[in-house]
N, C-alpha and C positions, 0 to 999 in steps of 0.2 A: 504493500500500500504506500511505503513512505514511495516509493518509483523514482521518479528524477532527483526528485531535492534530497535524499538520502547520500552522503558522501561515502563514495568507494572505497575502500580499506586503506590503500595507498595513501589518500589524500588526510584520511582519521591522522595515521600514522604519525602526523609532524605532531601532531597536539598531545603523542603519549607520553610524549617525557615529562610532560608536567602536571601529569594524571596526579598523581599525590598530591599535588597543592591544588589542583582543580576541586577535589572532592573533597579538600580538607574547609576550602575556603570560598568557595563559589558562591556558598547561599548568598541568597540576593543581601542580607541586613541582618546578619548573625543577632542572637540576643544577647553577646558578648562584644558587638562594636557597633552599637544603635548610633547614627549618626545624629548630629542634632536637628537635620530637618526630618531626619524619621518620626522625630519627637516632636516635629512643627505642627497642630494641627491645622493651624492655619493656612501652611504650606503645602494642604493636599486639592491635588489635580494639577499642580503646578512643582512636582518631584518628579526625578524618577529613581522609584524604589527598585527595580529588578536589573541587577547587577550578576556579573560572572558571566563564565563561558557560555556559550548561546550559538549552535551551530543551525537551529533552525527557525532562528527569530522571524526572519524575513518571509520564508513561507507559509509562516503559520496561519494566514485565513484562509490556506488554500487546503493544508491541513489538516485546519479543523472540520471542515466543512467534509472529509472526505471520512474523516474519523464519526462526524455525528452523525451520516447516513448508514455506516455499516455498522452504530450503534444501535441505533433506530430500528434498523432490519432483526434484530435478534430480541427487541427491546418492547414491550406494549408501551404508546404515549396515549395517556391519559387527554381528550379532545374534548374539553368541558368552556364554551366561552365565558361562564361565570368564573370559573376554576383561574381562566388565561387572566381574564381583565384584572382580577385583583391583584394577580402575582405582579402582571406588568406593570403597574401602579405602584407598588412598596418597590420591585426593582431598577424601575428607572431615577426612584427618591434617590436610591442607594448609590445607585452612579453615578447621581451627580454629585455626590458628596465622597467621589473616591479617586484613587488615580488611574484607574483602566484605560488605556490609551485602545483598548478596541472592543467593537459593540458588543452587548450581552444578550444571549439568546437563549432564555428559561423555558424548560418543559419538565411535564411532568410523569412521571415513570406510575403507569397502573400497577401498584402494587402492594401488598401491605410490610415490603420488607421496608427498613428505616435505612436509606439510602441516600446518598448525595454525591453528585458526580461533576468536574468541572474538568472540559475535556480542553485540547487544545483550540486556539482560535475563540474563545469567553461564549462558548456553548458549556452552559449548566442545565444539570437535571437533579430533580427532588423529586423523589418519590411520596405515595400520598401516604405510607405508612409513615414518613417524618412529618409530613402536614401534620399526621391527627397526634402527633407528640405534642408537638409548642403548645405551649400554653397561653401564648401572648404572642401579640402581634412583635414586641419586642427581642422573644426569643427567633421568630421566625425571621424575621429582619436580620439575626446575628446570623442565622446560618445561611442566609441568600450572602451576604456580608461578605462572608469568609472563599464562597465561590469567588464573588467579585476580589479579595484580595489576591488569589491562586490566578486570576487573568492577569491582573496589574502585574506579578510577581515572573509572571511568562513560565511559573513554575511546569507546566507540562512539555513544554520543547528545552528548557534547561535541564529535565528529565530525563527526557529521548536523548540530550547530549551528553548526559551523564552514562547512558547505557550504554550508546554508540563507543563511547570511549573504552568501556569495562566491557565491552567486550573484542574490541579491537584488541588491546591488552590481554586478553584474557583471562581477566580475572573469574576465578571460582563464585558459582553462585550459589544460594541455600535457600531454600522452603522459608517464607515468612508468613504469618498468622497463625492460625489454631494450632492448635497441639498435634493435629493430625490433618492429612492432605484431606483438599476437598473430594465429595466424590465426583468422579468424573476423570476425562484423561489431561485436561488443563489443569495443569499444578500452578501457582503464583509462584512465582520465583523473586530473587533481587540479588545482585552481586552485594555481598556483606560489607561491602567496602561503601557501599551508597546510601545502607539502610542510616547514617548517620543523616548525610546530606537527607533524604527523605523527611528524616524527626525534624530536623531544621526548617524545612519547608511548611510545614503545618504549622511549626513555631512562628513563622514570617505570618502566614493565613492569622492565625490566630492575634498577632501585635498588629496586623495594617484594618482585619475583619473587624475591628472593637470599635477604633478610629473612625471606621466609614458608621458603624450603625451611630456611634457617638454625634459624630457630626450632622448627622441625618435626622437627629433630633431624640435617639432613643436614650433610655434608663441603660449605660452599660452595663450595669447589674444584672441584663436579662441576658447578657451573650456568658455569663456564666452559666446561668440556669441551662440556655440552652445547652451548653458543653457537656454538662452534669446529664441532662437528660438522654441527647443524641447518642453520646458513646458509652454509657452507661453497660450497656450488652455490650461492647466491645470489651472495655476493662475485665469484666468479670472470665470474657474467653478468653481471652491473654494471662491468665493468671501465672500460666505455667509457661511461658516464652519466654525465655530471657529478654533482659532489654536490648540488648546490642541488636539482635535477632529480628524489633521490631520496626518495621516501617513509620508506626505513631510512636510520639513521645507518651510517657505514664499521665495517664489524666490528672492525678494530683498537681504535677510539676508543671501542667498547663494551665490548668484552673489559679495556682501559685502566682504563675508570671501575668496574669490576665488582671486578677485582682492587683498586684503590685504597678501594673502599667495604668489602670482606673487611677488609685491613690495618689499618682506623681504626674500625671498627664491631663485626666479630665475633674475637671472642679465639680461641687454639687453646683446642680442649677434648678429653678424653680420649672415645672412645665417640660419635666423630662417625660415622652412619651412611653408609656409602661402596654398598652393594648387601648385599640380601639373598637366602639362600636361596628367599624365596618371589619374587622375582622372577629368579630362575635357572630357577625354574619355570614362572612365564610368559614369559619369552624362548622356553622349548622350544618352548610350545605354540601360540606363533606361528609358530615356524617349520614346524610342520605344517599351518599357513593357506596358502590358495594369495589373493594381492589379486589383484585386477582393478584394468585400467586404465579408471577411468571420467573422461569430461568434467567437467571444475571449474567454479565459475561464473567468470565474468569477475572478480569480487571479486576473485579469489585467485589472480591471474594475474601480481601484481609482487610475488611474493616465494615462497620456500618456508612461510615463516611468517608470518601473516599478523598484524595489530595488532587492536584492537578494530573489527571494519571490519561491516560489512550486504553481506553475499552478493549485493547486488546495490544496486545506486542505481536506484530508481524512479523 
C-alpha cells in the first residue's frame, strides 16, 4: 500500500546510522524537554509541535486517505446524521483551538468495543462503544482532543519512519499487548527498541490533547476522567506485560503528568465547560443505537485506544 512514497532499502540505508538517537530522541516534545512554547497556550495554532525524523511527512494526505479506505472496507461506519452533526460541531471547536496543520475527518466505528483510532492524514475514528463511556461532553471532547493532538504530532508517519528504519536495521521485534496473542493469524508486533518512542507519543497526545480541550473552553479535569474511564480495560489486561514491552505508558504515570500539566499550565476559571445540554441529547440518542460487534483490524488489537497507528502494516 505504502507503493511509490515508500523509500527503497538502499535509500533507508543512509539514515541507519543514526537509528539510536532517532529512536532515543525523535519524539516530537519529550516530557523531559517541554519547550517553552509547548507551554504557551497562547501560542497554539501558531507552533509547530511535531518534531524529529519524518520520512513521510509530505505524502501523508495521500496516505491517509489510502489507509482510511482499506480501513473502512474491513470496518462497519456507523451513518447516523444526528450521530455526524454533533461530533462535527465539538470537532471542529476542537481544531480551532489546536495546532493540526491538516483537516480532520471523524467517523464513527458500529461497535460496542471502546475504541479510538487516528490514522494517518487526521482521519479519526470513535467507536460508539467509547461514545456510551463519556460521561460528559467534557470527557468526550478530551478524547476527540487527543486524536486531534496524534494529527498535529504527525505521530503516524513519524511511526511508519520509525518502523521503516527498525526494520531496514533489523532490529528484532516482540508481541506487545495481552499476555497472550490475539486469536487469529495477525499477531501485533513492534520492534522493542520503538515501544519506548510509542509510550512517548501518547505522552505528547496526552500534554498537547488537555491544551486543545482546555483552550476550547472545557473543565481539564474531564480529560482525566476520561483517561481513567477509556483505558481502564486496558490497564487491568496489561497487568502482566512488562513495561518496557508496552506500547502505552502505565495509566497512573499518565493521569500523574496530566494533572501536574493542569496545576502549572491552566489556571481555574469561572465558566469552564463540564457537559452540555446538547450532549445530554446525544447520549439519549445513542442509547436508542443498537452496535454490532464487528472484527477490528489487527492494528487495534493492543489497546482500547489506539495512538496515531495505520490499521494495518503492509
Amino acid at each position: 500500500m505504502r507503493g511509490s512514497c515508500c523509500f527503497g532499502r538502499a535509500a533507508v540505508l543512509a539514515f541507519v546510522i543514526t537509528l539510536p538517537a532517532c529512536l532515543g530522541f525523535a519524539s516530537s516534545a519529550s516530557q523531559h524537554h517541554r519547550s517553552r512554547t509547548d507551554k504557551d497556550l497562547s501560542r497554539i495554532g501558531h507552533r509547530q509541535i511535531a518534531r524529529g525524523l519524518n520520512l513521510f511527512r509530505q505524502d501523508e494526505p495521500e496516505l491517509g486517505k489510502e489507509y482510511s479506505v482499506a480501513y473502512e472496507q474491513s470496518t462497519k461506519v456507523l451513518h447516523d446524521p444526528a450521530v455526524s452533526d454533533y461530533l462535527e460541531r465539538l470537532e471542529q471547536a476542537l481544531v480551532r483551538n489546536s495546532d493540526a496543520d491538516l483537516p480532520i475527518t471523524l467517523r464513527v466505528i458500529d461497535s460496542q468495543q471502546v475504541t479510538a483510532l487516528t490514522l494517518l492524514g487526521g482521519h479519526q475514528y470513535v467507536s460508539l462503544g467509547l461514545l456510551l463511556r463519556m460521561e460528559s461532553e467534557g470527557e468526550l471532547a478530551a478524547m476527540l482532543a487527543r486524536g486531534i493532538a496524534h494529527t498535529a504530532l504527525h505521530s503516524a508517519t513519524r511511526e511508519l519512519t520509525m518502523e521503516q528504519l527498525a526494520e531496514v536495521a533489523n532490529i528484532p521485534v516482540i508481541f506487545v499487548g495481552s499476555s497472550v496473542p490475539p486469536s487469529g493469524t495477525a499477531v501485533p508486533t513492534v520492534p522493542l527498541t520503538l515501544a519506548s518512542f510509542m509510550r512517548e507519543d501518547e505522552r505528547d497526545a496526552d500534554f498537547f490533547g488537555v491544551q486543545y480541550a482546555y483552550k476550547a473552553g472545557y473543565d481539564p479535569a474531564c480529560f482525566v476522567r476520561a483517561l481513567q474511564s477509556a483505558w481502564a480495560d486496558e490497564e487491568s489486561s496489561q497487568v502482566s506485560t512488562a513495561k518496557a514491552f508496552r506500547p502505552l505508558p502505565p495509566l497512573a504515570e499518565r493521569i500523574d503528568a496530566v494533572e501536574k500539566e493542569i496545576r502549572e499550565l491552566m489556571p481555574a476559571r469561572a465558566g469552564s465547560v463540564v457537559t452540555t445540554p446538547e450532549f445530554e441529547a446525544f447520549r439519549e440518542h445513542l442509547r436508542t443505537l443498537k452496535p454490532v460487534i464487528v472484527p477490528q483490524s489487527s492494528g487495534n488489537e493492543h489497546g482500547p485506544v489506539l495512538a496515531g497507528k495505520s490499521p494495518s502494516r503492509p
